[in-house]
C-alpha positions in Angstrom: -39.5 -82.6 -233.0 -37.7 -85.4 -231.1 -35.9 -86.5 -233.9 -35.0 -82.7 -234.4 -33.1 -82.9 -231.1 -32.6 -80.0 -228.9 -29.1 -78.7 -230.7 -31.3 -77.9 -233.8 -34.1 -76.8 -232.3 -32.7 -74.7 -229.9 -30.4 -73.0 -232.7 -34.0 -72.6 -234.7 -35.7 -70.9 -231.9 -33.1 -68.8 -231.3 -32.8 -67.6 -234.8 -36.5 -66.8 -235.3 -37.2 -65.5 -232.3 -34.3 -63.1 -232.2 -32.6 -64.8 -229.4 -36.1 -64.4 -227.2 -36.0 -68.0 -226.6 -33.1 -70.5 -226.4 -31.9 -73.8 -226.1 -34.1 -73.5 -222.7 -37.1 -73.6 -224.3 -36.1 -76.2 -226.9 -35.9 -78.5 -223.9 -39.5 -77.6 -222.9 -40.8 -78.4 -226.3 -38.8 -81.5 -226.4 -40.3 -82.9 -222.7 -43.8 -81.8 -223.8 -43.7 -83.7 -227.4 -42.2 -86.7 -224.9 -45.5 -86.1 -223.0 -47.5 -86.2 -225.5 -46.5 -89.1 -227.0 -47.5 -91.4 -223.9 -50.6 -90.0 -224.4 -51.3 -92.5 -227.3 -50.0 -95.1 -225.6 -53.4 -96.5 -224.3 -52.8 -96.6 -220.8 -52.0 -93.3 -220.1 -55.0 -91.6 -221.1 -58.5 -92.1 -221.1 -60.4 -90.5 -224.1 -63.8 -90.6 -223.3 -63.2 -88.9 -220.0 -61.5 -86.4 -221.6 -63.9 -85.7 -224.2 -66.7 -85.2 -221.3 -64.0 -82.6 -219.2 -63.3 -81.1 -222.8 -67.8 -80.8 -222.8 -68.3 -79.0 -219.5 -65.8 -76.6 -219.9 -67.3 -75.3 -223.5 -70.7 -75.4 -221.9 -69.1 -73.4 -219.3 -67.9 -70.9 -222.1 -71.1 -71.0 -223.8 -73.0 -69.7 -220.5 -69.8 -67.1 -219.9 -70.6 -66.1 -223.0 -74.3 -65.5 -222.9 -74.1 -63.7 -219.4 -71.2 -61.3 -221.0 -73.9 -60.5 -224.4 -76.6 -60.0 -221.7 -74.2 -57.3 -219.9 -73.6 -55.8 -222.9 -77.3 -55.2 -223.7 -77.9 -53.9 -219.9 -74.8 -51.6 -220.2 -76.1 -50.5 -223.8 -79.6 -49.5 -222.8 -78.3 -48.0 -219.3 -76.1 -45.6 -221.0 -78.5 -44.4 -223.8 -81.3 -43.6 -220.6 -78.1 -41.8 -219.2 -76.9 -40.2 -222.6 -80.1 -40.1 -224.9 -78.2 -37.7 -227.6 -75.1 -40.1 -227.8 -73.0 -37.3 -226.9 -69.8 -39.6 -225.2 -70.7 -42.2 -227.9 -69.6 -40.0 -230.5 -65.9 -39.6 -229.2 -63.0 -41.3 -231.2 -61.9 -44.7 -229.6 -65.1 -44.6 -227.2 -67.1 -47.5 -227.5 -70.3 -48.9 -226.1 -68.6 -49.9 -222.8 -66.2 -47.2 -222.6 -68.9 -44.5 -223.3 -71.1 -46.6 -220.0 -68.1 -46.2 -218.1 -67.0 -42.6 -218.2 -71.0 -42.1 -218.0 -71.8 -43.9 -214.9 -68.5 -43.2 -213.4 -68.1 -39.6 -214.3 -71.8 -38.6 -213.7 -73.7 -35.4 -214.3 -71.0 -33.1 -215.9 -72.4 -30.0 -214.5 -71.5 -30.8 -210.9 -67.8 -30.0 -211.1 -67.4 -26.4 -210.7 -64.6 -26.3 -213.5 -62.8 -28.8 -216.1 -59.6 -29.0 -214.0 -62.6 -30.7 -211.0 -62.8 -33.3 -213.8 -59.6 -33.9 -214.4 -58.8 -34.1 -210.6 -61.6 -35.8 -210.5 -60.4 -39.1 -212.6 -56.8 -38.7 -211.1 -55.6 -37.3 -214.4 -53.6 -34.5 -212.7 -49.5 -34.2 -212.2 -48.8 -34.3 -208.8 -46.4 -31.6 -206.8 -43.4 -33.1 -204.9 -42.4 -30.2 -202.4 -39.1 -30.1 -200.5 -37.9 -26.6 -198.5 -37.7 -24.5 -201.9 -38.0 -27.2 -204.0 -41.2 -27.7 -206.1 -41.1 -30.8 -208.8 -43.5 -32.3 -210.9 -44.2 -35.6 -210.4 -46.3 -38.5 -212.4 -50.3 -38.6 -212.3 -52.0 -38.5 -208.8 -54.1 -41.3 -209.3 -55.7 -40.0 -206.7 -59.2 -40.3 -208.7 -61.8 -42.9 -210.1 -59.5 -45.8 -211.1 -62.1 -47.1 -213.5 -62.9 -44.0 -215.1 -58.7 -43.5 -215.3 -58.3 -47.0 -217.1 -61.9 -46.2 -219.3 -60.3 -42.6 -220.4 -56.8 -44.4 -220.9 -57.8 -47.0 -223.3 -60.6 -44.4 -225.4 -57.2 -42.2 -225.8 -55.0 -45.3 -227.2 -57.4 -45.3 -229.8 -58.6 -41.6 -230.4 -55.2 -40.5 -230.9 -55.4 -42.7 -234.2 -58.5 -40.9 -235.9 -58.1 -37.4 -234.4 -55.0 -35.4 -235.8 -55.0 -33.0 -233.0 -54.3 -35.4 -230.5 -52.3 -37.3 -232.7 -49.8 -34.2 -233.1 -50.0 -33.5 -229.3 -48.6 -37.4 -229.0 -46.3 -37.1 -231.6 -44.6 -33.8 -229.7 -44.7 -35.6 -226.6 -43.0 -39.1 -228.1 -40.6 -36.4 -230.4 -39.7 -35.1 -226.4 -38.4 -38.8 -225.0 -41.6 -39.5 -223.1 -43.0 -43.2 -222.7 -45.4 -44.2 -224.0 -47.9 -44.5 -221.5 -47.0 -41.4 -220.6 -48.0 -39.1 -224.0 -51.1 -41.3 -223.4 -51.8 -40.2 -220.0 -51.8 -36.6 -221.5 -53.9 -37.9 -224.4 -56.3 -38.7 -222.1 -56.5 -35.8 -220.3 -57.2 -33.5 -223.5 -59.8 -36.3 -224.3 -61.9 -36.6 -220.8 -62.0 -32.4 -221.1 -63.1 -32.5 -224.4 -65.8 -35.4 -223.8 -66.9 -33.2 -220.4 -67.2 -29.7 -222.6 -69.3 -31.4 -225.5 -71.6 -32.9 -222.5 -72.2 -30.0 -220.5 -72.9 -28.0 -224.0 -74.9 -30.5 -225.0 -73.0 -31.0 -228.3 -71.2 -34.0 -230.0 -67.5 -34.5 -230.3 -66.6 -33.2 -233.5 -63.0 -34.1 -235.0 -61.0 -31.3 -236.5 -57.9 -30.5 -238.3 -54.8 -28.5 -236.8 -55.9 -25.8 -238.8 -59.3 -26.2 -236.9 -61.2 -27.7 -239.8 -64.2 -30.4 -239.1 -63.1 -33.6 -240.4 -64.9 -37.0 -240.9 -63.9 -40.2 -238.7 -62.0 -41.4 -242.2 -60.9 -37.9 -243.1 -58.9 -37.6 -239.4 -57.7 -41.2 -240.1 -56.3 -40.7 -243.1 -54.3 -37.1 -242.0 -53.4 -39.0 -239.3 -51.7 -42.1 -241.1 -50.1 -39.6 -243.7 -48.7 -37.0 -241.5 -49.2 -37.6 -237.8 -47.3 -41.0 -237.5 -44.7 -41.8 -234.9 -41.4 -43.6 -235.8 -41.6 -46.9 -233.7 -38.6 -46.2 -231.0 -35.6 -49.6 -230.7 -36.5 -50.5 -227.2 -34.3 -51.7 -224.3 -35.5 -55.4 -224.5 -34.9 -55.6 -228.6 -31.8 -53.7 -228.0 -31.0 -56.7 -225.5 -31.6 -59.1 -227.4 -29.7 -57.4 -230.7 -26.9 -57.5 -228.9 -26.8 -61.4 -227.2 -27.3 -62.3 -230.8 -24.6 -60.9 -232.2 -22.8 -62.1 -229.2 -24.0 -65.4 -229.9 -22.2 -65.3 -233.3 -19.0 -64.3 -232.1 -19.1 -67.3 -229.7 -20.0 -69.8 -232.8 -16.8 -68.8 -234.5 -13.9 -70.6 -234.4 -11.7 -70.0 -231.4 -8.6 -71.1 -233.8 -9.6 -69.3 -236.6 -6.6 -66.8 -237.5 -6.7 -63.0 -236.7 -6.7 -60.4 -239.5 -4.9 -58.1 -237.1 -1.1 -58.9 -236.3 -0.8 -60.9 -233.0 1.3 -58.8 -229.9 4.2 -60.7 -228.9 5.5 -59.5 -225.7 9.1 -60.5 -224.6 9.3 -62.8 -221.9 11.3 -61.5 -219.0 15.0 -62.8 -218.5 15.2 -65.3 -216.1 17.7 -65.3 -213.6 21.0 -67.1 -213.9 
């Protein structure tokens, strides 16, 4: 990489990164293969010590990683006391943690007096900025249960990928100019109802077509990937970085290299006698 030099290297980085990083970074690289290097030069490291720091921090990650699997069993058994018939389990995109979360956090369903209680109830809910005669319709409250927001949140990035009912409601939204976080946010919504209805009935969440239908997990999936897909939208950054590119060409050209369009002469002013 040293012998690469940071001309070539930065020109590289630039090319396959689509101008994300520059000859900036290829001075970083070039200082940290310098550093490494004295590594090996006997005196600048010691091994051995290194080898035991390198130990204690994977027994450190072993222990992490026992206490996290020991969670997980907790948090399994918790939820199927709480939710013997598996009813938020059987939600797309809700898992075994999610379906603890929106369990413990959201409680017994039957204590909100209406749907829009649970909705106002995780902070799912546009809020109302009034002004004299003015009434506007702002962005979510989150006025709610943070956690249970962020558990419903993350069960709707992936539901909306096996369900073709939510999957058509993003696709409108997205087809509309909204961000997305925000189709989500209403993706989320529609789910957390839907989870709260099959709950208080006492019935699981069953997928279904537009035309109302009841599909399998692979069924939705598959009407989903054929006819629900989004086209992925050129974002600001990319478009950024499109265009330094292609400004980054125009400097690599030539500045003497001749015009194809005629050169504008202007006459000079007559100077005075």
């Amino acid at each position: 990489m040293i012998r690469l030099g940071q001309a070539r290297l930065g020109r590289f980085l630039r090319r396959y990164s689509h101008g994300h990083w520059r000859e900036g970074k290829a001075a970083e690289l070039i200082a940290a293969a310098h550093q490494s290097l004295q590594l090996w030069d006997g005196d600048g490291m010691d091994f051995a010590e290194l080898a035991a720091d390198i130990a204690v921090e994977a027994e450190q990650a072993q222990v992490l990683t026992a206490q996290m699997a020991d969670l997980d069993a907790r948090i399994a058994n918790l939820y199927a006391e709480a939710d013997p018939d598996g009813i938020i389990r059987s939600a797309p995109g809700v898992g075994p943690v999610i379906a603890g979360v929106i369990a413990g956090r959201l409680g017994d369903p039957h204590r909100f007096t209406s749907l829009a209680a649970v909705r106002s109830y995780a902070g799912l809910v546009p809020k109302v900025n009034q002004s004299g005669t003015s009434d506007k319709p702002g962005g979510l409250t989150k006025a709610g249960d943070p956690l249970l927001r962020e558990a419903a949140w993350m069960a709707a990035e992936q539901a909306r990928r096996f369900d073709p009912q939510l999957a058509a409601k993003y696709k409108r939204l997205m087809a509309a100019d909204r961000h997305h976080d925000s189709a989500v946010c209403h993706i989320a919504t529609m789910l957390l109802t839907r989870i709260a209805t099959c709950w208080r009935r006492g019935e699981p969440y069953q997928i279904r077509d537009l035309d109302g239908a009841p599909l399998t997990m692979a069924e939705g999936k598959k009407i989903v990937t054929e006819q629900q897909q989004v086209a992925k939208k050129k974002s600001k950054a990319r478009q950024y970085r499109a265009t330094n590119h292609k400004a980054d060409r125009e400097l690599q050209e030539s500045q003497s290299a001749p015009t194809s369009r005629p050169a504008k002469h202007q006459p000079k002013p007559p100077q005075a006698a």
